[in-house]
Each structure stands twice: as C-alpha cells, then as structure tokens.
C-alpha positions in Angstrom: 34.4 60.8 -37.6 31.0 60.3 -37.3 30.4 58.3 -34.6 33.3 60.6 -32.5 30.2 63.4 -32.9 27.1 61.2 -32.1 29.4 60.3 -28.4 31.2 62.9 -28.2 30.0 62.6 -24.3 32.3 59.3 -24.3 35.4 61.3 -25.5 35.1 64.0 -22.9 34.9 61.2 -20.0 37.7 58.9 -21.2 42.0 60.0 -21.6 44.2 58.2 -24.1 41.5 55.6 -25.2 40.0 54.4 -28.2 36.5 54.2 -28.3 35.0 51.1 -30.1 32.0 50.4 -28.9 31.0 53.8 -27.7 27.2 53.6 -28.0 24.3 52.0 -29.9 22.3 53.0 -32.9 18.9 51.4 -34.1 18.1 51.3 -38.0 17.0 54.4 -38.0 20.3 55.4 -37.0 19.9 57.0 -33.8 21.8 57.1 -31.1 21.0 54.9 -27.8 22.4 55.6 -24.5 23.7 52.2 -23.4 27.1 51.0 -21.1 29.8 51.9 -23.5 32.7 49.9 -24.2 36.8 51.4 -24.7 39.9 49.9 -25.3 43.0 50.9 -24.1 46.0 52.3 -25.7 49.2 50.5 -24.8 48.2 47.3 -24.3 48.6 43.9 -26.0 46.3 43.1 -27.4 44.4 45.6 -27.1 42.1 46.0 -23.5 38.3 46.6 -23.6 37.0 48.2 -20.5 33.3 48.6 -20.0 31.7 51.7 -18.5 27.9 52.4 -16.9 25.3 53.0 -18.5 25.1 56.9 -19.0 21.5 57.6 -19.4 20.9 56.0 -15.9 23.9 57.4 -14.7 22.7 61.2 -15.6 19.4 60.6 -14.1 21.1 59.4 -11.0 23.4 62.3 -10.6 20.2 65.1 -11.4 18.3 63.4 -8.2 21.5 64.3 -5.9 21.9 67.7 -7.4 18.4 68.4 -5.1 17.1 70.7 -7.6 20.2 72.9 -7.8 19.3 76.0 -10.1 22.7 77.6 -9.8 24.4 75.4 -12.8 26.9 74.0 -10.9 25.3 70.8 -9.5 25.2 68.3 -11.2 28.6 68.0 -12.1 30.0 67.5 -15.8 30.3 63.7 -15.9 32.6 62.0 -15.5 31.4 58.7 -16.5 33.0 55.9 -14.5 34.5 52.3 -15.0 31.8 49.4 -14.5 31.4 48.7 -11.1 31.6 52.1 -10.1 30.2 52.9 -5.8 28.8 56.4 -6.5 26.1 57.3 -7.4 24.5 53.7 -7.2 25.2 53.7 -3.3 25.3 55.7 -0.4 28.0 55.4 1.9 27.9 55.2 5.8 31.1 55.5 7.6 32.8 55.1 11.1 36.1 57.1 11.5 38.7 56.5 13.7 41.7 54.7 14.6 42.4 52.0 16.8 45.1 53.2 19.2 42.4 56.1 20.0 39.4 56.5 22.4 39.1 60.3 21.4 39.8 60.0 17.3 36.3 59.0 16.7 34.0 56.2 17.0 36.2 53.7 15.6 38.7 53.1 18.1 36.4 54.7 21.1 33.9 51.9 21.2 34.6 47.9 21.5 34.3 46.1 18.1 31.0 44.4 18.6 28.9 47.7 19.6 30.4 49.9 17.8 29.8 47.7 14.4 26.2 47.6 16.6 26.4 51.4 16.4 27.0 51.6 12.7 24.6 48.8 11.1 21.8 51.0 13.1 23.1 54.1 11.5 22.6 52.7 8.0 19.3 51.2 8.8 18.2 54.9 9.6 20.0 56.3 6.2 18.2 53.5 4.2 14.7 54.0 5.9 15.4 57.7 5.1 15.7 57.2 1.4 14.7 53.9 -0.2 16.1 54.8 -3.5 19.5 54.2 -3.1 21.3 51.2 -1.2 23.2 52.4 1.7 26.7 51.1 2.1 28.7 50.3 6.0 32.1 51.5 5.7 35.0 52.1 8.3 37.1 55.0 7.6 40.5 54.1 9.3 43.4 56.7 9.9 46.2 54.9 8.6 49.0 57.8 8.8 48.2 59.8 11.5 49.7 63.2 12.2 51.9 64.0 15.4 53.7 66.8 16.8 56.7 64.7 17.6 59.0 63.3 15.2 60.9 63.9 12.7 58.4 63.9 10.1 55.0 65.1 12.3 53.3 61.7 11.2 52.9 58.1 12.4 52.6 55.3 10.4 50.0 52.5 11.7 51.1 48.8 11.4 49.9 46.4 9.2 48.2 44.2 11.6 45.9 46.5 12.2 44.5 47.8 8.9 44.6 43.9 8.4 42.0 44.3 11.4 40.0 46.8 9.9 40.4 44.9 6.7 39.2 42.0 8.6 35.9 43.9 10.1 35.1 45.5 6.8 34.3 42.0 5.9 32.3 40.7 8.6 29.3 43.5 7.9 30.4 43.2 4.1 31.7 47.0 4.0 34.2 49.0 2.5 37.7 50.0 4.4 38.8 53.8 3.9 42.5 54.6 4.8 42.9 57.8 5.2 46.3 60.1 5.4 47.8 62.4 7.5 51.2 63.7 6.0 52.3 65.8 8.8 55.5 66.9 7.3 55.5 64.5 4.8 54.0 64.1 1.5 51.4 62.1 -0.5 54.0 60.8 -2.8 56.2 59.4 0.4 52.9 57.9 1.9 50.3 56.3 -0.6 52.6 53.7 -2.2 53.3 52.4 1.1 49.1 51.6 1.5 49.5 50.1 -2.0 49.3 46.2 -0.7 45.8 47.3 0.4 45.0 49.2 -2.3 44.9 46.9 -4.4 41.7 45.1 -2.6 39.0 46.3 -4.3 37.1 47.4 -1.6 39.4 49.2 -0.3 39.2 53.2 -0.8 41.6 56.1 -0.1 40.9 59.5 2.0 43.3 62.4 2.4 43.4 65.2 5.2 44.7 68.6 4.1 43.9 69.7 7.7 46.9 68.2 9.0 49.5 68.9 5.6 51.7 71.1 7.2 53.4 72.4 4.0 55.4 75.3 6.0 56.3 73.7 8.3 53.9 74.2 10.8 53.1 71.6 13.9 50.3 69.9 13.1 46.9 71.0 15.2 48.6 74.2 15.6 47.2 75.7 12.4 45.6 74.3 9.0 46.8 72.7 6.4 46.3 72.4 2.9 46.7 70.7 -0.6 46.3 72.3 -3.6 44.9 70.5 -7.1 48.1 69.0 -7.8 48.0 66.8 -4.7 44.9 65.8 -5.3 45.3 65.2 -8.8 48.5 63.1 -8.4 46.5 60.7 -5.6 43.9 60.9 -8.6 46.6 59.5 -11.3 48.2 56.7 -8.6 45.0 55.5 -7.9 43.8 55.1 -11.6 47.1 53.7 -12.8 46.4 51.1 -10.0 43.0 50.4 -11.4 44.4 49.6 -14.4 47.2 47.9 -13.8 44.9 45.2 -11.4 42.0 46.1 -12.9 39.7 47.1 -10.3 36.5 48.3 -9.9 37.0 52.4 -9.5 38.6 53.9 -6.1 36.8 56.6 -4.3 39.1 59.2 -3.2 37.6 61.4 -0.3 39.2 64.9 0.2 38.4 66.5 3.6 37.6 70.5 3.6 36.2 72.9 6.1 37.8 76.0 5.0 38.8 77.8 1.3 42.7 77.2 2.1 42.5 73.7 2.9 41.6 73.2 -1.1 43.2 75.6 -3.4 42.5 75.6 -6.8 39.4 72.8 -6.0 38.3 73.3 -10.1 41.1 72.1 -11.2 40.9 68.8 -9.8 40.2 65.8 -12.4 38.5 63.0 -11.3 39.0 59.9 -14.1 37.1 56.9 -15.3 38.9 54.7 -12.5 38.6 57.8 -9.5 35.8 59.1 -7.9 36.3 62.5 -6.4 34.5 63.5 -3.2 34.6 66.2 -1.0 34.1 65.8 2.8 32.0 68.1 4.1 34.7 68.3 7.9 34.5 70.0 10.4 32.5 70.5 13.9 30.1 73.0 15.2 26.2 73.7 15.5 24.2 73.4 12.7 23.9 76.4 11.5 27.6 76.4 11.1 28.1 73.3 9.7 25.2 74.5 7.1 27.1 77.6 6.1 30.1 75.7 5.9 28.8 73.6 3.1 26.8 76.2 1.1 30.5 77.8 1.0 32.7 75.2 0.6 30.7 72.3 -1.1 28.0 73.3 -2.8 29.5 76.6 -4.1 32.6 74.6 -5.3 31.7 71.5 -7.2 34.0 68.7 -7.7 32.0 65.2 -8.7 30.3 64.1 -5.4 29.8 65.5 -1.7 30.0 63.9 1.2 29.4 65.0 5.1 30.8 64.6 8.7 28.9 64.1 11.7 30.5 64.5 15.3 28.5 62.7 17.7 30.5 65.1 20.8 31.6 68.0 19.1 28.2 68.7 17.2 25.8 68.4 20.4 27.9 70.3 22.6 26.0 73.6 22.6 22.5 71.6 21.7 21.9 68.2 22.3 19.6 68.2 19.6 22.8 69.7 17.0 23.3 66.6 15.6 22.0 66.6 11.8 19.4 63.8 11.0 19.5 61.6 7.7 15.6 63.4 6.9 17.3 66.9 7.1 20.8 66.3 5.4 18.8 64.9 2.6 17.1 68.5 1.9 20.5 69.6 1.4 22.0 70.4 -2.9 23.6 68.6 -3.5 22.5 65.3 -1.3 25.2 64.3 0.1 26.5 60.5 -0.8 28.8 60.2 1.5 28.4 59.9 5.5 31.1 59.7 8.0 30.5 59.9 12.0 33.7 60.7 14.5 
C-alpha cells in the first residue's frame, strides 16, 4: 500500500491497470518523478506500457496555463502514453476538404501552394515561440454534413483521405479527419475511419455544429453533443490504442457556443486520448476573444486549441486576423492551430 500513496498521482491518471513500476525512490527513500511504467489487466502475459515523464510533463502544462490565477488552468493531469503530441508540440493545421474551394484552405488552393502556405505558417508559429516544436497538420473533413439525403451527411471516398494521407507525408505532418454527423451518429461514423485510424499519425476531430440531434437541417441552426459523445469517441479511440498499440490519438472537439458542448466537465480524456477543445468560430477579434474567455478558458477540458479564418476574420478589418505574437498572450496558450 505504500507505494499506491507515494504515486498516488499514477492511480488517478491510469483506469483498470496495475501499476508496477510507478516511480523511483533513491536510498533515502524518496520519491523521484520519472516516466512511469503499467501493466495492463487482461492481457497475456501481462502488457507493460510506458508513460512520460510527469515532472516535465507538469512544468510543460504550467507554461501553457499563461499564468492562469483562476484554478482552472492547468488542467488535472491526465498523464499520457509515451509518445504523447501535446504538450511537447504545437500543432498547425489546414482545414478543408477536397471537393471544396469555399470549406477552407485545403481544398481552395492547389496542392503545391497551399502546402507553400502552411510550411510558412509554422515557420511564423515556431519563430513566435522557440520553446516548443511546431507540428504541419491537414485537418480533412472526412463526413461532411448536407441538407440533402437521407441521413444530412456525405461520406468522402477513400481515395482521397488516402490523398490527404499521402500529403501528410510529404511535409512529414499529421492527417486529422474530422466528422460531420448530420443526422447520423458518431457510433454509425468513426468505425468506418477505423482503417485510418489505425496510422498513428493519424488523429480524429468532431463537429457538434453540424449534429443535428432534432432533427434539424444542418446550417440551419446548431448542433450539439453532450459528454457522452465525446466520451464514447474518447473510449473507441483508446481501445484502438491498445489494441494496435499506438502512440495516443488527439481528439479535437469544435465549440463556439455553451450548447454546442453540454456537460464539457464531464468529459474524460485517458492515457491513450488527448482531449482538446477548438476554439471555432468567425468574427472580429474582439469576438473571437470573448468567445474563448467564455467557452475555453472558463471551461477546462485538457488542452485548447484555436481557429483562424483567413476570409471570415478580416472581413470588417483587414488587420482582424490574430497573429501567432498575440494568440500566445492568451490563458491558456493555445496548442492547437487550425486556419479555414
């Protein structure tokens, strides 16, 4: 039992495992923050699975919490698997989808500039802040919602998330798919992404905007998941990251508005899941600010992440468009960047 209260950190972070090598103690018998080491129930024999170290990883998460004096940031930690993308790396990210000029910048511009386009971004996020590596990724709509059909969402084919796939690899980036249910459901839609899934640099993002849970056409009003949504993508994911064993997904929930994300504190991100919330949504910046005080900082989940419209933002000011030097004064810093 003793060892249970020296780490009791490690028990709080990790469901249904035993800990065996949670952490290290000198001859003097105290306790050293090192990666920590689990095996798995069910298995045979018996898995080991090794996590971060969480000294570094604490002092990692206080420098994105910005100085936060509310309490709330930084999160309680979660710690994750080994190999884990937050909060070691920032993420840059172009959204869009291919059949699309007006989706975002993925899809609008011709592969070659608009890869162009995105290795200059992260050269401007890196120069920004020289702590932290800064990730290309392309965020790809892989179920998009429509208002015709029987189910208000279509289905994108293989070949070209094999495309995306195929780009993601070229700047040695990370592929998001994100999903539109329209009348559907998460349940119907992630297993069939599962194939791609199971690449491990390959990441999942959900839209409650367009979840049109009564029915509603989608764009006509928004919609919204609630904490068990999210927390069933959570569980698919991790059972996947198990079951292949993976690195940890990052799951990206958008949100520009309180119904979008009901019940936000009961989501539970996981050893193998990595929970962020994507600061959406369009508008000058003092609208986009107020929408994140509201919506992000004032509801904490594990990490925050933030959407920049290169249209929609500098329609009223040309100038609207946030800059890398002025998102990072934000609390938390966000550690996640998507353009559209």
């Amino acid at each position: 039992m003793e060892i249970i209260k020296k780490c009791a950190l490690v028990t709080t972070a990790i469901v249904s495992v035993l800990v065996t090598q949670s952490c290290n103690t000198n001859s003097a018998g105290e306790t050293k923050n090192d990666s920590l080491t689990v095996a798995t129930k069910g298995d045979d024999p018996i898995k080991k699975v090794q996590l971060v170290d969480t000294a570094d990883y604490n002092k990692r998460m206080l420098v994105i919490s910005n100085g936060d004096t509310s309490g709330k940031w930084p999160t309680k930690p979660i710690y994750p698997l080994a190999g884990a993308i937050f909060p070691y790396n920032r993420v840059v990210a172009y959204y869009g989808n291919l059949y699309s000029k007006r989706m975002g910048i993925l899809g609008e511009l011709p592969k070659n500039q608009m890869l162009a386009k995105l290795k200059g971004e992260v050269v401007k996020w890196q120069k920004a802040d020289t702590s932290i590596p800064v990730m290309p990724a392309l965020h790809y709509v892989a179920v998009t919602a429509q208002s015709n059909g029987g189910k208000q969402r279509m289905r994108m084919p293989s070949k070209q998330i094999d495309t995306i796939v195929s780009w993601a690899k070229e700047i040695n980036g990370l592929v998001f798919l994100d999903v539109q249910v329209g009348w559907s459901t998460l349940q119907e839609e992630i297993p069939e992404l599962e194939k791609y899934l199971k690449m491990p640099n390959v990441h999942l993002g959900i839209d409650p905007e367009f979840s049109m849970k009564f029915g509603d056409i989608p764009g006509k009003r928004i919609g919204t998941f609630n904490s068990d949504d999210v927390n069933y993508t959570i569980n698919y994911l991790a059972e996947l990251v198990k079951k292949n064993n993976l690195p940890p997904k990052i799951l990206v929930v958008h949100r520009f508005t309180q119904g979008m994300v009901t019940n936000a504190m009961n989501i539970k991100p996981t050893p193998e899941v990595q929970v962020l919330m994507d600061m959406d949504g369009w508008g000058d910046k003092i609208l986009k600010k107020s929408t994140w005080l509201r919506y992000i900082k004032k509801e904490p989940v594990q990490f925050a992440g933030f959407k920049l419209f290169y249209k929609n933002d500098t329609k009223k000011d040309k100038n609207g468009l946030y800059k890398p030097e002025e998102l990072l004064q934000f609390t938390p810093k966000p550690i996640y960047i998507q353009y559209q």
